[in-house]
C-alpha positions, 0 to 999 in steps of 0.5 A: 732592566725595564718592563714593558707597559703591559708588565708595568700594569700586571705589576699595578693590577697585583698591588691594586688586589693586594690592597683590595684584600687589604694586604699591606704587601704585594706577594706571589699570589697577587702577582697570580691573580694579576696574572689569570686576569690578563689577555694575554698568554700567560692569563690564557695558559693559566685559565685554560689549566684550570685556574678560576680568576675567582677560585684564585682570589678566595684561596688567597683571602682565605690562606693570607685572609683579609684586611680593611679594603682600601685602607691606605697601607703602606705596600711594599714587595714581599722576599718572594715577590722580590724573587720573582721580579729579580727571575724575570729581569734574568729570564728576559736577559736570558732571552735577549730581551731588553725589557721585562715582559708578562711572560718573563713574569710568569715563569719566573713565578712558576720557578718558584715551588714554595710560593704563596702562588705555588700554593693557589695552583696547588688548590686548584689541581693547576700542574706547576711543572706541566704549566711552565713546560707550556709557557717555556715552549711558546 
């Protein structure tokens, strides 16, 4: 299966937060915070549900903490980033889609409930369930 450009730069956008964090893996939360930054649907679901880009980003630095910034670690997918990338090739199958979009991507991150993203909607009073009932209806 293969991504669209627009999923393929969600996927570089969550390793570039990841290493600005100075995180050595690229996890849920960073595929989130790649997430609510795009203009696309999903960023517009998640910012209109009320998750803050910079709310986001420092319930992660403080739930995971932070590292060095830009040191060059080496970075590799986390069990549930894997997942959630593994969810989204399903979901565009699913659909009948040939390529992996953003949209694929957020759901498959909303089914996760015991994630490090799951955990980010839960401190910002984001309703998972309520979420992925709107992203599953467009």
């Amino acid at each position: 299966m293969q991504y669209t450009r627009q999923a393929k730069d969600l996927i570089l956008g969550a390793a570039h937060r990841a290493k600005t964090l100075g995180h050595s893996y690229i996890g849920s939360a960073h595929i989130l915070l790649s997430l609510v930054q795009q203009p696309g649907l999903p960023g517009q679901l998640l910012r209109f549900s009320g998750l803050d880009p910079s709310f986001a980003e420092l319930a992660v630095s403080v739930l995971w903490g932070a590292g060095t910034p830009g040191l060059p670690l080496p970075q590799s997918f986390s069990g549930q980033a894997r997942r959630i990338l593994r969810g989204a090739a399903a979901e565009a199958q699913r659909c009948g889609n040939r390529y992996v979009d953003n949209s694929h991507i957020f759901i498959a991150l909303l089914r996760q409930p015991r994630s490090g993203a799951a955990r980010v909607l839960t401190l910002a009073d984001v309703d998972r369930e309520e979420l992925f009932s709107r992203a599953v209806a467009r």
